[in-house]
N, CA, C and O atoms as a GROMACS GRO file, in nm:
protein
  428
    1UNK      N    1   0.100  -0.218   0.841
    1UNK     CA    2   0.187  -0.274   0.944
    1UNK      C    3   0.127  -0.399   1.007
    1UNK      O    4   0.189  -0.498   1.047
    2UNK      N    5  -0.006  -0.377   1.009
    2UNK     CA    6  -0.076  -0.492   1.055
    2UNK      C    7  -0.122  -0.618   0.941
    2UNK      O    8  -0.197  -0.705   0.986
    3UNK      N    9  -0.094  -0.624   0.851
    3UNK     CA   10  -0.177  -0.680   0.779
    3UNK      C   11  -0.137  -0.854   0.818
    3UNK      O   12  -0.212  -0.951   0.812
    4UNK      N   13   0.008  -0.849   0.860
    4UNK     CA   14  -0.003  -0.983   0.877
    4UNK      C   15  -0.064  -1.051   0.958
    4UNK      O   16  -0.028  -1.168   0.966
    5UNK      N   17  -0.175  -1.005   1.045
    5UNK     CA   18  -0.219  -1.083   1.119
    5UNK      C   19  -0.342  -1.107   1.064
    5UNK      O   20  -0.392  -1.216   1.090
    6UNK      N   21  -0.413  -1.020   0.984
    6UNK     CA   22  -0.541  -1.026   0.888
    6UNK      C   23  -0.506  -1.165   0.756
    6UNK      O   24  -0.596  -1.243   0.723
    7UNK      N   25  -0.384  -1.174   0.704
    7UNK     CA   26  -0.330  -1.278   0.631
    7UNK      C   27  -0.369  -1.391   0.678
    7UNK      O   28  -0.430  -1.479   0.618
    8UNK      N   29  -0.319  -1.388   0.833
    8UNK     CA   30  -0.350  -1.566   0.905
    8UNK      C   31  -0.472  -1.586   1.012
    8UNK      O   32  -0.477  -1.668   1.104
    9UNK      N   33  -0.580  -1.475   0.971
    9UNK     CA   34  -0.688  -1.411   1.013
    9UNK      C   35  -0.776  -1.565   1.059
    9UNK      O   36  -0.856  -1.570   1.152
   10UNK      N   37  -0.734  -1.699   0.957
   10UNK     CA   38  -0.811  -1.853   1.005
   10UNK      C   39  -0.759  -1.938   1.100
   10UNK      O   40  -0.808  -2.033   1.162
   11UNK      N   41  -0.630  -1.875   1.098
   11UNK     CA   42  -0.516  -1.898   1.260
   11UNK      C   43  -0.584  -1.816   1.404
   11UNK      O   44  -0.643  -1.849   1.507
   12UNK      N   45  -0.540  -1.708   1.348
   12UNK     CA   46  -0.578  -1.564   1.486
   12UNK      C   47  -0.734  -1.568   1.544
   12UNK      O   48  -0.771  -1.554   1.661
   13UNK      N   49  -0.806  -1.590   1.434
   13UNK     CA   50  -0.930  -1.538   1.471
   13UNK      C   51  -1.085  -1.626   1.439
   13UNK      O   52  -1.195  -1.587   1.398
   14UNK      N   53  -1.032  -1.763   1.481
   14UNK     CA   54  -1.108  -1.861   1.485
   14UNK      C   55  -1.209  -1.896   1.395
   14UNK      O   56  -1.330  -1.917   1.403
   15UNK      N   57  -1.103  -1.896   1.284
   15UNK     CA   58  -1.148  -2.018   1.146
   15UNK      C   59  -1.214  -1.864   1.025
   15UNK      O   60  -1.235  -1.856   0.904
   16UNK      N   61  -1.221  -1.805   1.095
   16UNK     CA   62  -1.246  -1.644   1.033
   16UNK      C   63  -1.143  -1.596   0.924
   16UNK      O   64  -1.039  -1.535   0.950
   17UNK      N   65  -1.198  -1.641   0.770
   17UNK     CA   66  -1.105  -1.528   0.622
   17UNK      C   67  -1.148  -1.402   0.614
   17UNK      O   68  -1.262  -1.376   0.574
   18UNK      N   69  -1.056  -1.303   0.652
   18UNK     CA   70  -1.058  -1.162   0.605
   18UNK      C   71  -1.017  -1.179   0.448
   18UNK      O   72  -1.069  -1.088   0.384
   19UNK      N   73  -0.957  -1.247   0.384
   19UNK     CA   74  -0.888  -1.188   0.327
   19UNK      C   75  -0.989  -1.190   0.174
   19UNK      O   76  -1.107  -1.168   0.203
   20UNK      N   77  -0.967  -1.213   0.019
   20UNK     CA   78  -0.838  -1.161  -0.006
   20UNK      C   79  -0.889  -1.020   0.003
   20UNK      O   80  -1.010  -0.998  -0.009
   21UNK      N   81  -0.776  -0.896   0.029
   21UNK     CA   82  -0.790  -0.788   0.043
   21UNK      C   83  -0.741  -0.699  -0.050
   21UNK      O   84  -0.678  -0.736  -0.149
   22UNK      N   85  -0.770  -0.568  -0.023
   22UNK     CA   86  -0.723  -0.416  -0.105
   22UNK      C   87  -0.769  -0.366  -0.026
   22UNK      O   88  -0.869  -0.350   0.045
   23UNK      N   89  -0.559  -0.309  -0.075
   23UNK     CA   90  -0.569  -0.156   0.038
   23UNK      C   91  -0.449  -0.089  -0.032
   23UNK      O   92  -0.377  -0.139  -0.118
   24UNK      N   93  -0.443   0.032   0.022
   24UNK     CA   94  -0.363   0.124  -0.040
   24UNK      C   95  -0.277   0.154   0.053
   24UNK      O   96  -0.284   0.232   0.148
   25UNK      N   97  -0.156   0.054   0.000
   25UNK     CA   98  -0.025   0.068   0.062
   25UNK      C   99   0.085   0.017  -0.020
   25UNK      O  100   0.067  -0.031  -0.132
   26UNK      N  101   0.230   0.030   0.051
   26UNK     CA  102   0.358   0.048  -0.071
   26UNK      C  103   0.344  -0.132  -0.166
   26UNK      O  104   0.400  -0.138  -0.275
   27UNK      N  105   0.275  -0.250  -0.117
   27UNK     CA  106   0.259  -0.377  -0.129
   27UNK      C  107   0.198  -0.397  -0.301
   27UNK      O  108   0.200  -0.493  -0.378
   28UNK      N  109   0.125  -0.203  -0.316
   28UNK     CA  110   0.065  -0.183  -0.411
   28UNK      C  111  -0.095  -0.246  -0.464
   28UNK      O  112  -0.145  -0.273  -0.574
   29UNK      N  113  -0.137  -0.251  -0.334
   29UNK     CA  114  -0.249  -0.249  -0.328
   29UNK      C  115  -0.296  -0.436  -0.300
   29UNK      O  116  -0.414  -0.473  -0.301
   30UNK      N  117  -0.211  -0.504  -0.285
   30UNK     CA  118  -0.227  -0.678  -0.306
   30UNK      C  119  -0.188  -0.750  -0.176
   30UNK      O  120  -0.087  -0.725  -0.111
   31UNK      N  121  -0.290  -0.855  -0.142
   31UNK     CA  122  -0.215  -0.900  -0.018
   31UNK      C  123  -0.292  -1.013  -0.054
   31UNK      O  124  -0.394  -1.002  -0.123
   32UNK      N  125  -0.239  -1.146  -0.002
   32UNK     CA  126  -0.230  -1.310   0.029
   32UNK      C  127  -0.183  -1.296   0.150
   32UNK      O  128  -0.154  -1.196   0.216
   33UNK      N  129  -0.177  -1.432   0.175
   33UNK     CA  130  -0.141  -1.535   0.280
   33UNK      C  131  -0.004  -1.629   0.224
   33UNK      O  132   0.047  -1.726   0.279
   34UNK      N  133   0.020  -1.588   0.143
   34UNK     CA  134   0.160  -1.682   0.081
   34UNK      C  135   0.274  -1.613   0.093
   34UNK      O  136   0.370  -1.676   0.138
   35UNK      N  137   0.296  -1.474   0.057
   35UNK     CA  138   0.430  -1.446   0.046
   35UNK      C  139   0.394  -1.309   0.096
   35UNK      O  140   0.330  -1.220   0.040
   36UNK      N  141   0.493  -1.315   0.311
   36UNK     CA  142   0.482  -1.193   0.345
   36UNK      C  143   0.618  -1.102   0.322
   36UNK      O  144   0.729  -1.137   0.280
   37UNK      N  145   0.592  -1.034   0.345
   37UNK     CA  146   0.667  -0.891   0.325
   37UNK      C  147   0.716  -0.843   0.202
   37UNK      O  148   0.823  -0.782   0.197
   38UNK      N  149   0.621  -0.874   0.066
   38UNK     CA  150   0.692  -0.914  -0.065
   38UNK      C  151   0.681  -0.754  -0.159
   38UNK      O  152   0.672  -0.738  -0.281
   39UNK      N  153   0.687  -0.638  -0.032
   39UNK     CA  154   0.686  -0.520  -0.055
   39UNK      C  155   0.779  -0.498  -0.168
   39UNK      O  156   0.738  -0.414  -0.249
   40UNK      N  157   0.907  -0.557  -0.197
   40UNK     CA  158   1.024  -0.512  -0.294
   40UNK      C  159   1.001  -0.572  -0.400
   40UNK      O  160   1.013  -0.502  -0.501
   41UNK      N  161   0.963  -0.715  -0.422
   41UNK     CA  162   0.873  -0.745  -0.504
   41UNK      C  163   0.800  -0.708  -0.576
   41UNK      O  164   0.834  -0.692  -0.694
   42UNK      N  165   0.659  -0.676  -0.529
   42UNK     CA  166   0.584  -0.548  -0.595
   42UNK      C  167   0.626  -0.403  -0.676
   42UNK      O  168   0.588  -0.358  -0.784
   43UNK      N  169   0.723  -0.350  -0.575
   43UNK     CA  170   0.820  -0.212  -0.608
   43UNK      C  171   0.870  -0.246  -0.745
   43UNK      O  172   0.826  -0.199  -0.849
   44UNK      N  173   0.994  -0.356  -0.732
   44UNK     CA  174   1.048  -0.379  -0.850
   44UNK      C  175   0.986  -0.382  -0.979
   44UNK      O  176   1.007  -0.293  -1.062
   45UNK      N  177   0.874  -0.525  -1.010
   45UNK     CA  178   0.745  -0.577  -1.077
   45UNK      C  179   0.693  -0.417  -1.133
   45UNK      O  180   0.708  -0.370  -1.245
   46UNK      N  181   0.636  -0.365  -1.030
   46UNK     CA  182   0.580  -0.188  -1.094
   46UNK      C  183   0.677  -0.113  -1.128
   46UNK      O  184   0.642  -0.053  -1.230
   47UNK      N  185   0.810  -0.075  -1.089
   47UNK     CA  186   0.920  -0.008  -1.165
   47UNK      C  187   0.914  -0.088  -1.296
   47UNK      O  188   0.834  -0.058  -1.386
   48UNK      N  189   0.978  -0.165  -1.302
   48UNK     CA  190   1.000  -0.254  -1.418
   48UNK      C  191   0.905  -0.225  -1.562
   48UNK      O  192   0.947  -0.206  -1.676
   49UNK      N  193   0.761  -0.228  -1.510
   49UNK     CA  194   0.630  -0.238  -1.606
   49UNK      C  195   0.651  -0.058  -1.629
   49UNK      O  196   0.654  -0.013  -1.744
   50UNK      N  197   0.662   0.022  -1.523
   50UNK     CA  198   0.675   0.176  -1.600
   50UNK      C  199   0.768   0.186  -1.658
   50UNK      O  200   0.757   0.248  -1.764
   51UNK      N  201   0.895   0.134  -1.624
   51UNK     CA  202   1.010   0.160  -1.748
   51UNK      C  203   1.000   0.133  -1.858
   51UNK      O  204   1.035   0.206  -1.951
   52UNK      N  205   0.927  -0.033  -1.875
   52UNK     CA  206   0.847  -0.052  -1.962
   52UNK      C  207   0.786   0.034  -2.076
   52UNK      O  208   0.835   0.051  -2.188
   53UNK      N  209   0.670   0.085  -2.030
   53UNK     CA  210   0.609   0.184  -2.099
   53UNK      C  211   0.654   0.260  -2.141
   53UNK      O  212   0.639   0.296  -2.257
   54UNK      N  213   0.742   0.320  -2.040
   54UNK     CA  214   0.810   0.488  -2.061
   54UNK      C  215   0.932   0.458  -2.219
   54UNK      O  216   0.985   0.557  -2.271
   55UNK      N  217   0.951   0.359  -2.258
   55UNK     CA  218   1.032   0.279  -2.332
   55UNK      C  219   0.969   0.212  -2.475
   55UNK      O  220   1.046   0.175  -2.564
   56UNK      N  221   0.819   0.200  -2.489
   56UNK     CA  222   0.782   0.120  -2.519
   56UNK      C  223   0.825   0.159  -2.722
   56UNK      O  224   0.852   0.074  -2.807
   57UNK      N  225   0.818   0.277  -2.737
   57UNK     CA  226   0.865   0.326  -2.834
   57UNK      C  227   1.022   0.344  -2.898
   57UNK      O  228   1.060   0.416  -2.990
   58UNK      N  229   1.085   0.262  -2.824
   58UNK     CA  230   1.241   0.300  -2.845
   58UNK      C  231   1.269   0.421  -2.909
   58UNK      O  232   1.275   0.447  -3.029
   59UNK      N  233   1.290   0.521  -2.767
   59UNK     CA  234   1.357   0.634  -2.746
   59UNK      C  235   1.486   0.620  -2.736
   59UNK      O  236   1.523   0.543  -2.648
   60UNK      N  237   1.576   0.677  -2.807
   60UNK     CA  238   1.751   0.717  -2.790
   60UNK      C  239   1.738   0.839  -2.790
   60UNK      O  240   1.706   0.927  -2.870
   61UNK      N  241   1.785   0.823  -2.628
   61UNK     CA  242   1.891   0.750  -2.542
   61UNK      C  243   1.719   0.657  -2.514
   61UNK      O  244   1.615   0.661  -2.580
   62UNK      N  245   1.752   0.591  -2.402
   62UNK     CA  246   1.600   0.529  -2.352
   62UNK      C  247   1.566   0.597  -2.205
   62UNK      O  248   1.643   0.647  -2.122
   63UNK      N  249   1.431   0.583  -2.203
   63UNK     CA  250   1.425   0.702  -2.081
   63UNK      C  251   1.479   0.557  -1.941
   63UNK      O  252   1.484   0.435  -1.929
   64UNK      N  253   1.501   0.656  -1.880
   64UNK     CA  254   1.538   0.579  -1.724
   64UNK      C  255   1.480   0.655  -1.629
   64UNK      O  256   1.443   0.772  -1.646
   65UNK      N  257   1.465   0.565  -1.485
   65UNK     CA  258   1.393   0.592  -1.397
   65UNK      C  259   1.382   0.701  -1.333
   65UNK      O  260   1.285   0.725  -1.261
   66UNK      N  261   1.532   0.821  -1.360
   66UNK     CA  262   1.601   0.929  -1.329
   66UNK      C  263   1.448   1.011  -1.418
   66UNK      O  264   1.345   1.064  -1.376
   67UNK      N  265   1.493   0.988  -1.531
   67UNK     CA  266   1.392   1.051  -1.632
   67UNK      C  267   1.218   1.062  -1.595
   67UNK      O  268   1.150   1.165  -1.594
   68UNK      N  269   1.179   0.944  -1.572
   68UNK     CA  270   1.010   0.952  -1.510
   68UNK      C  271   1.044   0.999  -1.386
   68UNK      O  272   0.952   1.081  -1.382
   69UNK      N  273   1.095   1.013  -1.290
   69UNK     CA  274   1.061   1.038  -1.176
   69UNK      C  275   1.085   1.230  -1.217
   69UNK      O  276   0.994   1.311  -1.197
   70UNK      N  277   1.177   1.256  -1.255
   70UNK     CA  278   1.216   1.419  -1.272
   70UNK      C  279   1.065   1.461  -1.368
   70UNK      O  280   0.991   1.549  -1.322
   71UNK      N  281   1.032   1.399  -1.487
   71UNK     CA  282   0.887   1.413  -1.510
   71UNK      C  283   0.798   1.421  -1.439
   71UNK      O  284   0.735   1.526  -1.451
   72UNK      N  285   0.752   1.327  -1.339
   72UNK     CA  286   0.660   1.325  -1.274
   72UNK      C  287   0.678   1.436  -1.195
   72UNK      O  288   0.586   1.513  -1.223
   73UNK      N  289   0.752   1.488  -1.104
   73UNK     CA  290   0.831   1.616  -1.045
   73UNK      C  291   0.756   1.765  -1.062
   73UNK      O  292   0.703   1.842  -0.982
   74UNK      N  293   0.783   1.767  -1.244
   74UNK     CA  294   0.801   1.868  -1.270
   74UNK      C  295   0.672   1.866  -1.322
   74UNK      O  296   0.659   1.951  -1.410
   75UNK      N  297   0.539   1.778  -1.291
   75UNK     CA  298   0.386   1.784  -1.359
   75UNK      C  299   0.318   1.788  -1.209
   75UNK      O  300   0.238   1.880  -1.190
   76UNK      N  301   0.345   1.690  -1.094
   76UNK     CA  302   0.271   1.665  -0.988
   76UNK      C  303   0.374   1.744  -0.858
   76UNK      O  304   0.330   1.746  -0.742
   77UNK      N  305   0.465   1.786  -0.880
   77UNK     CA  306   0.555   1.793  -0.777
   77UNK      C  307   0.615   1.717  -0.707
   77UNK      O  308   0.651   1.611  -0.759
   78UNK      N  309   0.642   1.739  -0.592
   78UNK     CA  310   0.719   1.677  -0.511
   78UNK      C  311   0.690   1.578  -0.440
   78UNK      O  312   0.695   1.648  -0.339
   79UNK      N  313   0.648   1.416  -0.373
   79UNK     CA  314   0.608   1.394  -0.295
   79UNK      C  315   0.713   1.385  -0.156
   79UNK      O  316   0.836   1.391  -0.155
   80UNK      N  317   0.598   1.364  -0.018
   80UNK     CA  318   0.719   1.324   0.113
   80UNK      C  319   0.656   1.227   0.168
   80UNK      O  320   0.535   1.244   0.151
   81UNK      N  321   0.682   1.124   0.231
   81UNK     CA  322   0.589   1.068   0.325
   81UNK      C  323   0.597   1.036   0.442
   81UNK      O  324   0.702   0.981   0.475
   82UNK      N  325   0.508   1.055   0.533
   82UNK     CA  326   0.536   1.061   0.687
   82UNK      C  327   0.429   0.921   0.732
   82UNK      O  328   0.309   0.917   0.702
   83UNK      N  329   0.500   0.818   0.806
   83UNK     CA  330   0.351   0.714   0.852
   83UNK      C  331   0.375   0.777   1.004
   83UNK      O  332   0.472   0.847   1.032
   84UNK      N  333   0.270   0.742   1.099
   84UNK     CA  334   0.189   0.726   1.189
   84UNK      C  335   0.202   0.616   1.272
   84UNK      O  336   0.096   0.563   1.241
   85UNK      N  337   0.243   0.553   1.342
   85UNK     CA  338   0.199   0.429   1.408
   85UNK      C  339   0.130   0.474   1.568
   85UNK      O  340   0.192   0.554   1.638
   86UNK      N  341   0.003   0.418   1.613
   86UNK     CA  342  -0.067   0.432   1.740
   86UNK      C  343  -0.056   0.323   1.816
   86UNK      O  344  -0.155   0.290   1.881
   87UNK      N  345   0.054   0.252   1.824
   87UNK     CA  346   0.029   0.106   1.937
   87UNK      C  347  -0.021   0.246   2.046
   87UNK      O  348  -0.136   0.288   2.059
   88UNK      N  349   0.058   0.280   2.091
   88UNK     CA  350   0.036   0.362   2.255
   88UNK      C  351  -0.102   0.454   2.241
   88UNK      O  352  -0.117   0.554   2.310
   89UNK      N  353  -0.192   0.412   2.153
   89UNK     CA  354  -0.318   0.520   2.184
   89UNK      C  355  -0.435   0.432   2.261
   89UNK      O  356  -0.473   0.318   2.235
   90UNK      N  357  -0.480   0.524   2.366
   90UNK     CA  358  -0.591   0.516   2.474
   90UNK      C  359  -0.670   0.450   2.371
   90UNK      O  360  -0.712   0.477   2.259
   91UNK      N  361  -0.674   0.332   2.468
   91UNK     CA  362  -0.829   0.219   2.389
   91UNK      C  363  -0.885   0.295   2.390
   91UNK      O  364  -0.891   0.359   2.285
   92UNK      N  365  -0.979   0.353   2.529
   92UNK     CA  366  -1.140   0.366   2.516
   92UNK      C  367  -1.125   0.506   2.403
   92UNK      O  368  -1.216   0.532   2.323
   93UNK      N  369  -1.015   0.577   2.410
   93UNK     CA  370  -1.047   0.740   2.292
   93UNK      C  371  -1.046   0.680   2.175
   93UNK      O  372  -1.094   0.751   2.087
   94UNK      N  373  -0.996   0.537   2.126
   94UNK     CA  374  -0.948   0.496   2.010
   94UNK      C  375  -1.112   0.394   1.988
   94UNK      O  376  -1.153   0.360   1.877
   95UNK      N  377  -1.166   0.371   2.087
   95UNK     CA  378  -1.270   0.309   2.021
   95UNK      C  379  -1.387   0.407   2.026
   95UNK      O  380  -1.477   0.375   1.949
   96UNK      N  381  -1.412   0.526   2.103
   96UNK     CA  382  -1.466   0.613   2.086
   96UNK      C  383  -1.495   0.706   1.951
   96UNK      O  384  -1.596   0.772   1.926
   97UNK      N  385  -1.396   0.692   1.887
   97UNK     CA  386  -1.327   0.777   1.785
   97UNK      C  387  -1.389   0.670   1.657
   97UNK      O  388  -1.423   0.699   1.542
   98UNK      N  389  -1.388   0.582   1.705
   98UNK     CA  390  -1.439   0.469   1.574
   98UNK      C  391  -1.580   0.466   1.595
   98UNK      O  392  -1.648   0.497   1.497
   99UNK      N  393  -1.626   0.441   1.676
   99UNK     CA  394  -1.785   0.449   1.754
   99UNK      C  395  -1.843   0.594   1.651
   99UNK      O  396  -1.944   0.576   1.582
  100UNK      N  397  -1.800   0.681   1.648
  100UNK     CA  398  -1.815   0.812   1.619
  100UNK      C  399  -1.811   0.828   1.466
  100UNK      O  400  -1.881   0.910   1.406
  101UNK      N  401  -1.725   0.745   1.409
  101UNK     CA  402  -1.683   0.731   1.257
  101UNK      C  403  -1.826   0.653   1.203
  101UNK      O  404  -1.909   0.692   1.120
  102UNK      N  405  -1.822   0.550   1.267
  102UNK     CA  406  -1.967   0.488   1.248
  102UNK      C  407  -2.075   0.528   1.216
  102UNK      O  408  -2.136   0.505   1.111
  103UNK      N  409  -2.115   0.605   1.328
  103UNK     CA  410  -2.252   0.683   1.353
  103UNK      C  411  -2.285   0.766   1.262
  103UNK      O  412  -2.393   0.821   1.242
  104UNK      N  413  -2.157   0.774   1.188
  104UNK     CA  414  -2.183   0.880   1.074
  104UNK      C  415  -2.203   0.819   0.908
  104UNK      O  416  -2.191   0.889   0.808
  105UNK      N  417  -2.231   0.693   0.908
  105UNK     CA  418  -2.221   0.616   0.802
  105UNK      C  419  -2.350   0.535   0.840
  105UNK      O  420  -2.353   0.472   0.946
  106UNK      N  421  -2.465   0.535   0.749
  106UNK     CA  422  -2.597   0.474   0.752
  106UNK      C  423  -2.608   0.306   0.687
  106UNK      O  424  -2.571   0.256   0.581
  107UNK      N  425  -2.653   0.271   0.764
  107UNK     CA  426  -2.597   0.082   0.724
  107UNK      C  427  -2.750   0.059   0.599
  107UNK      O  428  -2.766  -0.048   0.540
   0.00000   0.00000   0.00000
């Protein structure tokens, strides 16, 4: 949710590149500074490349997306997904809580 401000991180945060980054989110793991919100993009691009595959043998009928997803289903189950957002969480418990995450990781 945040990432766009890490994108213009030499704007925001005085001449300071975070980027380029990885992370594990629907963007599929890729982020720049050129093209935001290019979440459907990605989606499509990775549908596309598994249909791809799932195809690559010309199967009749040809499998469709109906088809991998009811596969995947019936090997991994079901997924759901629930996000989280904390704007409204107590700084000091929220930096406490990181303080704490720290302490537990040897530099």
């Amino acid at each position: 949710k945040f990432f766009g401000n890490l994108m213009s991180s030499k704007e925001l945060f005085g001449g300071t590149d975070y980027g380029p980054f990885l992370c594990g989110e629907e963007s599929f793991g890729t982020g720049s500074d050129h093209i935001r919100e290019k979440d459907g993009l990605w989606a499509v691009l990775a549908w596309m490349s598994i249909v791809a595959r799932a195809n690559s043998h010309n199967p009749s009928p040809p499998v469709s997306v109906e088809d991998i997803v009811r596969a995947h289903w019936r090997k991994y189950g079901r997924h759901f997904y629930c996000r989280y957002d904390y704007e409204e969480v107590d700084a000091d418990a929220a930096d406490a809580l990181v303080a704490r995450a720290r302490s537990l990781f040897v530099d």
